[in-house]
C-alpha positions in Angstrom: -11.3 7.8 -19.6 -13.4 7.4 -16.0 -11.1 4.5 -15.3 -8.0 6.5 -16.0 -9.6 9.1 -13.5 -10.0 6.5 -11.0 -6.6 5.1 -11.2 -5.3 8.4 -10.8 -7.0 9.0 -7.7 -6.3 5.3 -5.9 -3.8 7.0 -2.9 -0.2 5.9 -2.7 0.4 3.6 0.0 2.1 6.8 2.0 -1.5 8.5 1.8 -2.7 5.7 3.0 -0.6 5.1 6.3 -0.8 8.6 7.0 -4.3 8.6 7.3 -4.2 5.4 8.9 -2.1 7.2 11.5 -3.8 10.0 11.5 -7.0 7.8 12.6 -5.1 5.9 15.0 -4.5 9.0 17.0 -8.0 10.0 16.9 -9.0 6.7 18.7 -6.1 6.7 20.8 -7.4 10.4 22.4 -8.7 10.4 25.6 -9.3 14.4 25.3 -13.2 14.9 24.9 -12.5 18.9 24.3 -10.1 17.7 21.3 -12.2 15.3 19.7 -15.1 17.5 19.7 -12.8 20.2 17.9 -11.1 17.6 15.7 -14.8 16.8 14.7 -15.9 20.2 14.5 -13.0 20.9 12.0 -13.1 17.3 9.9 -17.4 18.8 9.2 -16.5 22.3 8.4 -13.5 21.0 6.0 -15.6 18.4 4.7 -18.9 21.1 3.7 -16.2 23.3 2.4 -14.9 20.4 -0.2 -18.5 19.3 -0.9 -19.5 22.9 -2.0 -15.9 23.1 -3.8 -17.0 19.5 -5.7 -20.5 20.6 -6.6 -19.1 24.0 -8.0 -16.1 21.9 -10.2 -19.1 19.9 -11.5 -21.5 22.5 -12.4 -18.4 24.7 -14.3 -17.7 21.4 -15.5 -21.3 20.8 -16.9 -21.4 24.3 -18.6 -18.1 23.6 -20.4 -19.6 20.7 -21.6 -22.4 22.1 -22.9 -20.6 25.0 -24.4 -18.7 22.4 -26.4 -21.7 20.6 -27.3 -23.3 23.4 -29.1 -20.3 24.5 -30.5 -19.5 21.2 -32.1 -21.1 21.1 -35.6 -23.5 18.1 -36.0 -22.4 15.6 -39.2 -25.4 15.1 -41.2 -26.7 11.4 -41.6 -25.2 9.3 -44.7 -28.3 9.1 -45.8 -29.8 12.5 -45.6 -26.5 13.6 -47.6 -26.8 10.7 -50.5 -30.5 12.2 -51.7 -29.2 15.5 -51.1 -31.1 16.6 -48.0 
């Protein structure tokens, strides 16, 4: 399943030339002002997603646990043959 989730997020090569163009511009700047807004930006967007992962993850974690206790346990073979 993780490498299904992984596979799924490799980008298509058109993600990938965009951003290659996108970082080609970047270097090709010669506007100081620009590139210290372009940075500013890329930091604030980038705290915003990190906060926005680490909240998917914990509502993931409850779920998870939510499912875990509400999933009955099977009793051992064993246990159930001498009628524990």
């Amino acid at each position: 399943m993780l490498m299904e989730l992984v596979e799924n997020m490799t980008p298509t090569l058109e993600e990938e030339l965009t951003m290659e163009t996108e970082i080609r511009a970047v270097h090709a700047s010669q506007d100081m002002d620009y590139l210290k807004r372009y940075g500013e930006a890329m930091t604030r967007q980038n705290h915003e997603q990190c906060r926005f992962i680490a909240g998917c993850l914990q509502e993931i974690h409850v779920l998870k646990a939510k499912l875990a206790c509400a999933t009955p346990v099977k009793k051992n073979l064993i246990k159930r043959l001498i009628g524990l």
